[in-house]
Structures are given as structure tokens and as C-alpha cells.
N, C-alpha and C positions, 0 to 999 in steps of 0.2 A: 752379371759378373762384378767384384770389385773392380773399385778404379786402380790403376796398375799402370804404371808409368813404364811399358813397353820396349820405349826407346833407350832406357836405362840400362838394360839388360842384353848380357852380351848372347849370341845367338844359342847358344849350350843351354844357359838360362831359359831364355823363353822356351824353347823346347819343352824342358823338363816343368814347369810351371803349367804346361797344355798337357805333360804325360803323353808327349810325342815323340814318335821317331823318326827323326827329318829326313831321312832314308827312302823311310818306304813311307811314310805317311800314317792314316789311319787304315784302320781293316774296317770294311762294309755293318760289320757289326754294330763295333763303336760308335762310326759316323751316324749311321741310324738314331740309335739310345740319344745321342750327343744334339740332335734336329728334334727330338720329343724336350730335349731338357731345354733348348736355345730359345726352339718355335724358327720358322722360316725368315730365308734372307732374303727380305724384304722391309720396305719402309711403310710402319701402318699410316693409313689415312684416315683424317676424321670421316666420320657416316656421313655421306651424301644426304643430302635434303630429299625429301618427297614433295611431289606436286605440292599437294595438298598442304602440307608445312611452310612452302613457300608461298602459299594462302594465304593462309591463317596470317601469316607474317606481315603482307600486306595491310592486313586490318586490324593492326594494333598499332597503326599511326593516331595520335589526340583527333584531326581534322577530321578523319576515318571515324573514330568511334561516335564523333558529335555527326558523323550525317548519317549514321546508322541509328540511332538516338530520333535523328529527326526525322526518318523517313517509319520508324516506328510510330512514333508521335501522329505523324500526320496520318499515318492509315488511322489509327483509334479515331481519332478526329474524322472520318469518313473523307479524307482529299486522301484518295486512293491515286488519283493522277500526277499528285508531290510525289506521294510514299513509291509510286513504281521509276517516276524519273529517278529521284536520287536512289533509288536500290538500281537501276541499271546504272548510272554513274558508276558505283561505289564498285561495283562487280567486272565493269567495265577498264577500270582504272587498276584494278588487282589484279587481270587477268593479264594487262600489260604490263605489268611490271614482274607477274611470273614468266611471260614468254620472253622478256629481253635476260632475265636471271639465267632459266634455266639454259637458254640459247648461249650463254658466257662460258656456264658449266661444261659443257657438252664442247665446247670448243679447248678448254682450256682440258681436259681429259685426253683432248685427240695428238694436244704437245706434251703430254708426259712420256718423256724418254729417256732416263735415266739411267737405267742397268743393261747391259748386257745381259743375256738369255744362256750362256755356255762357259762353264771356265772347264780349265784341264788341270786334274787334279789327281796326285796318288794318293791312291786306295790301296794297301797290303801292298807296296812296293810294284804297282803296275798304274798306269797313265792311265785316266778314266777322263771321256768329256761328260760333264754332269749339266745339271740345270743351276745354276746361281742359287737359287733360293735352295736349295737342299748341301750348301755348302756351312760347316760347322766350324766354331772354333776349336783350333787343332789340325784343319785339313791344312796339305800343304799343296801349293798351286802352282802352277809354271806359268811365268809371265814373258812375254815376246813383247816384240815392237807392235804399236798400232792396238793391243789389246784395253777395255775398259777395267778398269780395278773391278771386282766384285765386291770386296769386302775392305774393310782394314786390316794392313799385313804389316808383318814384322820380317821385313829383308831378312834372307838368309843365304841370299849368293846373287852376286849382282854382276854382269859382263857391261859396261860402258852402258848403265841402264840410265834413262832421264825420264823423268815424266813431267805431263805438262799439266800443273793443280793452279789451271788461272780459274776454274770454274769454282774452286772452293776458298783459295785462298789469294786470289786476286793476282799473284808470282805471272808477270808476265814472258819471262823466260825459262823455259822446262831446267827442271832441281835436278842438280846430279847425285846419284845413289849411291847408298854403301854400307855395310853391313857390321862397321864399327861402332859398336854402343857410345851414346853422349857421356861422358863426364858429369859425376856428380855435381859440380859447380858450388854453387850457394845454396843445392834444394830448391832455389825457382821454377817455377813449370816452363817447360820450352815450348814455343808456342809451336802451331802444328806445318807453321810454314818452314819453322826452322829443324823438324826432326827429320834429318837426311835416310836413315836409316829404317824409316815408315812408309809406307804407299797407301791411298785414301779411295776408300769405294768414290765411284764418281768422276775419277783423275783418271788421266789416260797416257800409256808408255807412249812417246816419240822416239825410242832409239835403246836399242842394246835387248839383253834378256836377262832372265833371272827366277828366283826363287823365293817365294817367301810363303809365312805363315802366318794361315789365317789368325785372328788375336779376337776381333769382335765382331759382328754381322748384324744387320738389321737397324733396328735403332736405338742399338748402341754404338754404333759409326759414327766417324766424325760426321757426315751426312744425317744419317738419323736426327743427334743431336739439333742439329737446324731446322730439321722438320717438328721435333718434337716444340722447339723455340715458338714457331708458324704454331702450329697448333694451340700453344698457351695464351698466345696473345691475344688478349680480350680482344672483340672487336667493338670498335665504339661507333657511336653517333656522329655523323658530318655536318657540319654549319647549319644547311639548309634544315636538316630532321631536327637539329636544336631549338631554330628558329618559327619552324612552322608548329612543335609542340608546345612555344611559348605564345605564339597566336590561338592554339587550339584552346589553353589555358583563360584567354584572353576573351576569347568567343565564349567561354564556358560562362565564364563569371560573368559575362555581359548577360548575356540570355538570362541565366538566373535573377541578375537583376533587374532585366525587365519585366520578369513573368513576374517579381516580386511587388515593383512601383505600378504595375498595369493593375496587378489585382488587389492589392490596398489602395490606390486612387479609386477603382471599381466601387470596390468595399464600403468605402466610406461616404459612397456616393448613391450610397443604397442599392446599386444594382443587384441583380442574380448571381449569385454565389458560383453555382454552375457554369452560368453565360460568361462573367467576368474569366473566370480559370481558361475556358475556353479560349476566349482572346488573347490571352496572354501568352499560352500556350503556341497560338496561331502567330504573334510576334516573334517569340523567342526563334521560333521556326525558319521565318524569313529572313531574318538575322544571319542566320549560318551561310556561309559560302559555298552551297553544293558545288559551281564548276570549276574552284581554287585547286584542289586535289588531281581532280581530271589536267588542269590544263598545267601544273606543276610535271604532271607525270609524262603527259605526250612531249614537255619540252625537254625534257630530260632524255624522253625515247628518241627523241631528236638528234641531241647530243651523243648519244650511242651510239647511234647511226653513223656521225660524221665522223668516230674516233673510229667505226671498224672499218671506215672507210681509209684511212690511214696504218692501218693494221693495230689495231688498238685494241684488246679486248677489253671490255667492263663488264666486271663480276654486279654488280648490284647499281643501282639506276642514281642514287642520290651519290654517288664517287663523282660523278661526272662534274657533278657544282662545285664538290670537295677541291678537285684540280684548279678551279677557278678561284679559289681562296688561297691557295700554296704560301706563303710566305719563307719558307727554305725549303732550297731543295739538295737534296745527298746523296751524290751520286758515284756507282761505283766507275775503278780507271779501265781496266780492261776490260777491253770488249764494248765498251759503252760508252765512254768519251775517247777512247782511242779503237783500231781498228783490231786488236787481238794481231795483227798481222806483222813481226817484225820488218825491217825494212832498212836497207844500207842507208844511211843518209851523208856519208860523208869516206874520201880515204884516203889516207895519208901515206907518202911517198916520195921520196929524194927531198925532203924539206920541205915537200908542199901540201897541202891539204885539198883537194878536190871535190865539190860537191856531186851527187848523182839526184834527182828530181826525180819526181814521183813517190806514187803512195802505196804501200801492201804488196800484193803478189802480182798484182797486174805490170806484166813485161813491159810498160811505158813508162822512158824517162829519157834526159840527156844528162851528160857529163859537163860540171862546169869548172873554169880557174877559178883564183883566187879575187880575180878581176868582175865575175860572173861571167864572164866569155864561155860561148859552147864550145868545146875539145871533141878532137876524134880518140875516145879512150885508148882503140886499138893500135893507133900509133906511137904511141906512150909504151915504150918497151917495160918499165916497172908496172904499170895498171894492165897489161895486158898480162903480164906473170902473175900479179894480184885476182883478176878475174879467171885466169884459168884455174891456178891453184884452188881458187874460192871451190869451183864446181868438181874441179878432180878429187880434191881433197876432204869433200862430202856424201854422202848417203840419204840425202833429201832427193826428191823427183817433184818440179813444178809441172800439173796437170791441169788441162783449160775442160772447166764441167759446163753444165747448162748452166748453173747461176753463176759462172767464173772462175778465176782463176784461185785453185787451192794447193798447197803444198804437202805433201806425204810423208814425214818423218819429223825432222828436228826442224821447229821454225829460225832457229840463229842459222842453221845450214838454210835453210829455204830462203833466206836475206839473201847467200852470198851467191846462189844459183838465179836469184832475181835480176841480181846487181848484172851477172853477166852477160845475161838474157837481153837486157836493156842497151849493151855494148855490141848484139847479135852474135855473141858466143851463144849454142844452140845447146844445151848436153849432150842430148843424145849422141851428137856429131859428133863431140869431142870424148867423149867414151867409147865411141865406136874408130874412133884415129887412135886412141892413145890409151890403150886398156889398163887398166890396172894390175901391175904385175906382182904387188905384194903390199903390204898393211900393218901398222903397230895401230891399233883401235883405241880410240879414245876411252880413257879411264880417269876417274876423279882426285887420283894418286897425282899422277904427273901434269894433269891439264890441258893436256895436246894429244893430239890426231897425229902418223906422217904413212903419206902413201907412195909407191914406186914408180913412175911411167917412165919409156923411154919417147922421148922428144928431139926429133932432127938426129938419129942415128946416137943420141949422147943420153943417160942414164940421170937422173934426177929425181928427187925425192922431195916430196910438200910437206911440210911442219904447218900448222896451227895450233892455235892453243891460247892461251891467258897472255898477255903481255907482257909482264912481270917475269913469268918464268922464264917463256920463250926468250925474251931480251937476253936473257943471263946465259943462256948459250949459243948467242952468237958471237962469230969471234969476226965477221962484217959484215959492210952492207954496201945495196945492190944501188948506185945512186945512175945520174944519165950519163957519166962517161965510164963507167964499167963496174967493176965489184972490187971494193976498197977494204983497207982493213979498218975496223970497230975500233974508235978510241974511248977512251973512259969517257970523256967529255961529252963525246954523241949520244955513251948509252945512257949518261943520265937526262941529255935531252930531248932522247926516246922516249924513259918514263916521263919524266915532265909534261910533257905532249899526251901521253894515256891520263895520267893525271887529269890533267885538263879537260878532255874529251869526257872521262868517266862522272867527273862531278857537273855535269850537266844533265847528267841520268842517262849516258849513252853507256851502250854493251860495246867493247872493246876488242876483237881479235887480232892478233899479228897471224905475220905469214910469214913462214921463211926458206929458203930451199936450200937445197946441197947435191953439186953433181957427183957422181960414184961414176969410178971403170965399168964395174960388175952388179948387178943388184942385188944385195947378201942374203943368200940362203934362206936363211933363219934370222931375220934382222931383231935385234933388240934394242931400248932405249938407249942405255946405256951408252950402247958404241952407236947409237945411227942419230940419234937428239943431240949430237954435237957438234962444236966448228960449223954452223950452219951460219948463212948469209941472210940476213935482215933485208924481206922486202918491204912491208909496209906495214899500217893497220886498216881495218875497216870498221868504220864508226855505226852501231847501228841500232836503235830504237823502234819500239810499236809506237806507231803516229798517233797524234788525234786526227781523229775525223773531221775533213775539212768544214763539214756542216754543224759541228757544235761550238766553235768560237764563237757564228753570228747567235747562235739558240741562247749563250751566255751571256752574250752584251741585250739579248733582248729580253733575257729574262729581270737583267740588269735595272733597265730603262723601265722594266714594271713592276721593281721595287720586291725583284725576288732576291734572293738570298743565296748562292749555289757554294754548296762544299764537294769536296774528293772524300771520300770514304773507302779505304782500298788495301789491300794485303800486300801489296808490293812496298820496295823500299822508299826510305824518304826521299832519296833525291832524286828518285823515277820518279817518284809521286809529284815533288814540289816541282821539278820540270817541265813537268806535263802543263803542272796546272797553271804554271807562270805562264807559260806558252799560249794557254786557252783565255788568259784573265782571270783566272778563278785566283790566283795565290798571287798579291800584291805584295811590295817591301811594308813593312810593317806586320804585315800578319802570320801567326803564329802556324806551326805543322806539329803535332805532337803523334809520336809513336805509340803505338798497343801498350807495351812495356810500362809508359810512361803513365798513360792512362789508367791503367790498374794501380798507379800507385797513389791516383787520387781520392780523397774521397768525395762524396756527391755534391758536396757544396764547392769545392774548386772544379768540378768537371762542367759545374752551373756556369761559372764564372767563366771557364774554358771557352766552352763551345761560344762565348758573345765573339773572342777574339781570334780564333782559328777558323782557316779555312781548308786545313788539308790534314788528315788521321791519315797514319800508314803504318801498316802491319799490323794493321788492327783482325778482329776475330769475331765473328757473325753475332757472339754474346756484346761485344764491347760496341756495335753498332746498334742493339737495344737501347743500352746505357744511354748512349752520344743524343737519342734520337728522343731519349723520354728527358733528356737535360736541355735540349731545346724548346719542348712542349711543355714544361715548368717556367718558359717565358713567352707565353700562349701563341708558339709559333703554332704555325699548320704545315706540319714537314710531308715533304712528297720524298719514299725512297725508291730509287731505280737501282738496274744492274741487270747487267746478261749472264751472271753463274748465282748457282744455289744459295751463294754465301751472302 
């Protein structure tokens, strides 16, 4: 398909552009005709290797080809006892380095899980569950909470939907959706973390539902696309294979120049013509390193050994050395130096700021002052209305599995169900005391959630939402000697305080409540989002992992190099890594946007003085990575998503 700027196009558009009818979808007919003209949705893969290729592959090392040379040699020669040692060597040595290859492969097969197997989709105006790969563009698919994208979709009706593209786009807080086309702008491309209006084979709904339409599938997906990147990239030679084909060179010429000095010294000495060649032949022989190869190999199988001991797969045996060479390494933020896990780190409250401990989803932490003093949160009558609201006023469920503890829905609500959890507010408990009697659902319009309970015989109502907004309709707040009225003055030392908190790369929510006689009907924003009472905010970011600060000061100390490379924003980005050591004062953070508007010779220049890319896009991490290796670094890249 042409390239088609999607997100451009208001939803009537894209329709008409597929020759769909958002209705009813496709008829079984079309769909069909439309899967022979696409081909299946699916991401191809390069061909698999054969034994035998992985062979053959073996023995087109230089050191290789000279002891197959010399075990030739030495049979003609009648030392049939050389020629069988070094051919067992040589077969011996390739056979292990197929077993440890092909044993990589076959592991790294058994972790491809990518797609979901089922979407639901109309066909001729009736709901059909299909197979993934037999979906076309044009079909139109229903999306719920907790489902995997199948395809690249163009929103077409969205209820309070978010998804969470940390796996593609680095976005460690799920995107909220919506079905309003971007703005022409400038003609610049929007990058694909910024098109609100898209959902991305590979991403996954945390919350709400919706509607959209298929646009591309397979690998013409933003997925695809990365795969097809993977597949282009040459694969090159590692230190070790450089160095031991500039030995093998080295043995070559040597040998030749002996057979050459042995048998013109001969020569001129009257010898046998014959006899001499002989001799010479016999040195050049000895010369060679037959157990260099063998014993390069088994130390390398060594090394294998101890990485999958560590859960480490290795695709091919000479990477192993590769890693010991690294001079930078680029690594992505979520999920890989941070825990993917958001997490409360802080709340603020009658003027104060209180810290909560602990990391990710695991219900372990304490409440601290301002002083670092441990608090009983629950007796804090504002934190205790903060932490309940937190869990009333969400649709996350914290669930303890065999590998731990995981969250079920939106991971900013799974912070605030954490947080309470940690205070021994239970959910379950408090859902089952104080039910839910009514709901205005979070939409990307307004920015706020508000839910209904009745608590101690009296009527009340939880707002959250954005800070900014929320603030603006409260008319006071809830401090330790009762609920006062909001002066101008406070609410701008409310924002001040989100300010604050925000530009440290923290995620921000307020809370606020308001008690009612009656719980309304039919409540709508309008009349129920207002005159609400300010209780507090809750600070909250995805952590680093407490084991990669020491990993970075030691890679430090061995003279590695470590950058952030990451789809999230700059100041989550530069936060992190200031946090971990990676982003010093002095050193530079440049955004995706930014980088594209270099050309190669300033991104050369770039990369000496930065340490931290953000909102970068899986091509612009090529770029970054082949601008470092034009200053003969040896770059190692990581990450836990596709991107």
C-alpha cells in the first residue's frame, strides 16, 4: 500500500479511502479477495538456517581453511596420523559451534510471542472471532480492555480507551485515545508515539473500549517495519573473527615463506628437488596452530555456558568475546533500566509532601514525613481520603501470581491501588464496604474519573484526573483542621507544587471530593466536576531498578560508556538517568524531532556529547548507533520491547 498518513484523516475519510462501511464492516467475500491481494497478517521471518549451512559456516574461518589445507597436505605427504588428528580437530570444533548455534535458535523460537491468535471483527454487519492472520485492511475490529492490537488501526470510536506502547515506543504511561484527526501543522511527520488517534499491532489496551480500523497488517506495521530494519542489517564480523583472520593471513604468508626459503636454500644446495619440496611442505605444516581453533571454540562454549547460566541467550559463539570488547553501551528506559512498573513515590497534602517506600507492585513499603520519620498513613485523615479515593476511584485489580505481584488494567491506577495496599487498605475490602453506586468514566476530553460511594451514612463523590484541570474546579481544600475555602493564592501554589513535581519526570494526579445529600441519577460533568474540595496529589513514576545504578558505575569504572535510548519524554528520560548516573550536568539529551533535523556529520559530533535520546523511533536508533561506530566504538544495544 502507499504511504498514507492515517492519522490525518478524519474518520469518514479513512473509511472511504479502505471503500468500507464502518457499520457493518467487510462482507466475507471481500475480506477473502482483500487476504490474496495483502497475503497474511503476519511478520515474515528470514529462513532459518540448516544444520548443514551452519556447517559449512563453521569452515570458512582463515585458521579453518589453513588446517583443512594442512591436513590435506599431510595426508599426500603419507603422515596420515597429522591429516586424521587435524580433520578430527577441525570437525570437532564445527560441530560445536553448530550445537551451541543451533541450541540459541531453538530457544530464542520458544520466546516469540508477539500476536495474539483471535480478534473480533465485523464481517457484513455481524461480529465474527477470526484468526489474526486472516485479518485485511478494511476490516473493522472491536477492541476491549486487556486485548493485544492485531494490526495497525485507525480509531474510530473510542470509550475512555488507553493503551500501553512501552513495548514499541518506549511511552511508559499508557496513551489516551481518541478519534480526532491531527492537524495539518507544518506537513511534518508525527512521530508514532505522538499519533493519539492510531493503535499499534504489538501494544496492548489497559482500559476502556472501542472501535477502529484496520489500515495495514503484517509487515507493513509499524512492527513489521522493525522487523524488516532486523532483517536488513548486515551482520558483521566481531573483534575476535577480525583478529584471528588477520593471524590466519599471517600464518598463510608465513608458511608460504617458508616452503619458499626451505626449498631455495635446498635448491641451491644441490639437494633433490623432490626431497627439498617435501620438507618444506612438512614445515609449512608444523607451522599451523592445529589446537588454536579447538581451544578458541571450547572457550567461547564456555562463555555460553555461563551467560545461559544467567539467563542469557547467545545466538553465535564469537558474540560472547564481542561483549567483552563493548566500549558504549545503549540502552533502552522501560522495562530495562526501569521496572515497567509504575509506582507512588511521593503525596502531597495539607502543605506537606510525604514520602511512600518501596518499588513496583509489590504491597511493601512505609509512609515517611518531611523529616524521613515513619507515619501511621491511616491516621492522617487527608492520606487516608487520598489512599481510599486512590482504590475507589480506579479499575486496576493488584493480583499476587507465582512469579509476583502484577497489576490488571491501567498501571497509573495500579500505583494508586499499590500505594494503599502498602497503608493495609485491602480493595477487595473496601469494594465490598463501600460499592460503587455510580460513575462519570474517564475520557481524554476532560481528564478526570469521579465515582459515587456512600461512606459513614453520608454521600461522596472521588474526582481525579490531571492537576491543572482538576485544580481549576475546586472551589477548597481539605487541610488538618477541616475543609476551608480555595484562595487564589493557594491555587497557584497548588500548580507551583505539580510544576515542581512534574519536571522531575514525575506523573502527577490530584484527587478531590465532594459530599452530595442524594447521589444524582444521571450524574454528568458539568454539574457533578464542580465546587469540589482539593485533597491532595500523588507523585508517581516507573522506577529504576535498584540493580542497575551499581551495573552503571561498574561499567563505569571499566571504561564503558552507557547511554538512554528511549521513546518516552525528555524529562522522564533525563530523570531517570540523572538518578542512575547515566545523565551528568554538562551532558547533552536531544529529542527524535531534533535528531532528524541533523545531518550525519552533526549526529557524529552528537553522539561524543550526549547521553540521553528521547522520543526517539527504532530507525533513529540505527542512525545514533552506526554514528557511534564511525568513532570505532563497539556498541552493545539492549531493551525489553521490539523497538
Amino acid at each position: 500500500m502507499q504511504e498514507q498518513e492515517w492519522y490525518r484523516l478524519d474518520v469518514a475519510e479513512a473509511g472511504e479511502k479502505l471503500n468500507t462501511d464502518l457499520g457493518r464492516g467487510l462482507d466475507t467475500a471481500e475480506a477473502e479477495k482483500r487476504l490474496e491481494e495483502y497475503g497474511p497478517n503476519a511478520l515474515k521471518e528470514s529462513p532459518g538456517r540448516s544444520i548443514l549451512s551452519m556447517f559449512i559456516d563453521q569452515l570458512k574461518e582463515v585458521l579453518v581453511i589453513i588446517l583443512i589445507i594442512a591436513a590435506v597436505i599431510s595426508g599426500a605427504l603419507g603422515e596420515w596420523i597429522d591429516s586424521l588428528v587435524i580433520t578430527i580437530i577441525v570437525v570437532l570444533n564445527a560441530c560445536l559451534g553448530v550445537y551451541q548455534e543451533h541450541k540459541a535458535e531453538e530457544a530464542l523460537k520458544a520466546l516469540k510471542k508477539m500476536t495474539t491468535p483471535i480478534a473480533k471483527v465485523f464481517r457484513g454487519g455481524e461480529v465474527y472471532q477470526v484468526a489474526v492472520e486472516t485479518l485485511v485492511p478494511g476490516d473493522v475490529v472491536l477492541l476491549e480492555a486487556g486485548d493485544s492490537l492485531p494490526a495497525d488501526i485507525r480509531l474510530v470510536e473510542t470509550v475512555s480507551l488507553r493503551t500501553n506502547e512501552a513495548a514499541l515506543t518506549g511511552e511508559s504511561v499508557p496513551v489516551e485515545k481518541s478519534v480526532r484527526a491531527l492537524e495539518q501543522g507544518d506537513g511534518e511527520q508525527v512521530g508514532v508515539g505522538d499519533q493519539h488517534n492510531m493503535a499499534f499491532m504489538g501494544t496492548t489496551i489497559t482500559s476502556g473500549r472501542g472501535k477502529g480500523l484496520v489500515i495495514t497488517t503484517g509487515m507493513e506495521t509499524e512492527l513489521g517495519k522493525i522487523a524488516q530494519l532486523l532483517q536488513e542489517t548486515p551482520q558483521e564480523t566481531t573483534p575476535l573473527q577480525k583478529r584471528l583472520a588477520e593471524l590466519g593471513k599471517i600464518l598463510g604468508i608465513a608458511a608460504f615463506a617458508i616452503v619458499a626459503i626451505v626449498f631455495v636454500a635446498g635448491w641451491l644446495r644441490g639437494m633433490d628437488v623432490l626431497e627439498i619440496f617435501m620438507i618444506s611442505i612438512s614445515l609449512a605444516v608444523a607451522a599451523v596452530p592445529e589446537g588454536l581453533t579447538a581451544v578458541v571454540t571450547i572457550v567461547l562454549a564456555m562463555g555460553v555456558t555461563r551467560m545461559s547460566e544467567r539467563n542469557a541467550v547467545v545466538r553465535r559463539l564469537p558474540a560472547v568475546e564481542t561483549l567483552g570488547t563493548v566500549t558504549v553501551i545503549c540502552s533502552d528506559k522501560t522495562g530495562t533500566l526501569t521496572k515497567n512498573e509504575m509506582t507512588v513515590t511521593s503525596i502531597y497534602t495539607d502543605g506537606q509532601l510525604f514520602g511512600v517506600s518501596g518499588i513496583g507492585y509489590d504491597p511493601e513499603g512505609v509512609f515517611l514525613d518531611a523529616s524521613g520519620e515513619k507515619i501511621v498513613p491511616l491516621a492522617n485523615r487527608n492520606i487516608m481520603w487520598m489512599l481510599m479515593g486512590g482504590v475507589l476511584d480506579s479499575d486496576a485489580w493488584l493480583v499476587e501470581r507465582e512469579d509476583g505481584w502484577a497489576i490488571i488494567g491501567d498501571p497509573t491506577e495500579g500505583a494508586l491501588v499499590v500505594a494503599a495496599a502498602k497503608a493495609g487498605l485491602r480493595q477487595a475490602d473496601l469494594e465490598q464496604e463501600y460499592p460503587r453506586l455510580a460513575e462519570i468514566p474517564f475520557d481524554s476530553g476532560r481528564k478526570m474519573m469521579t465515582t459515587f460511594y456512600e461512606i459513614d451514612d453520608k454521600r461522596y463523590s472521588y474526582t481525579k484526573g490531571a492537576p491543572d484541570l482538576l485544580v481549576a474546579r475546586c472551589t477548597k481544600i481539605a487541610k488538618g483542621s477541616g475543609v476551608e475555602s480555595l484562595t487564589e493564592e493557594e491555587r497557584q501554589q497548588l500548580l507551583d507544587i505539580n510544576t515542581g513535581l512534574a519536571s522531575k519526570g514525575e506523573r502527577v494526579l490530584a484527587l478531590a471530593i465532594r459530599e452530595w445529600p442524594e447521589v444524582p441519577e444521571n450524574p454528568q460533568p458539568a454539574d457533578t466536576e464542580t465546587d469540589l474540595v482539593f485533597v491532595g496529589y500523588c507523585s508517581m513514576i516507573d522506577p529504576a531498578r535498584p540493580e542497575v545504578k551499581d551495573a552503571v558505575d561498574i561499567s563505569k569504572g571499566a571504561g564503558i560508556r552507557t547511554m538512554m535510548i528511549t521513546g518516552d519524554h525528555p524529562a522522564t528520560a533525563v530523570a531517570i538517568a540523572s538518578d542512575l548516573g547515566i545523565w551528568q550536568e554538562g551532558d547533552s539529551a536531544i529529542t527524535g524531532q531534533e535528531l532528524q533535523n541533523m545531518d550525519e556529520q552533526e549526529l557524529r559530533e552528537a553522539v561524543t556529547h550526549t547521553t540521553v535520546f528521547a522520543r526517539v523511533s527504532p530507525e533513529d536508533k540505527l542512525d545514533i548507533v552506526k554514528a557511534l561506530k564511525s568513532h570505532n566504538h563497539v556498541v552493545s544495544m539492549t531493551g525489553d520491547g521490539v523497538n
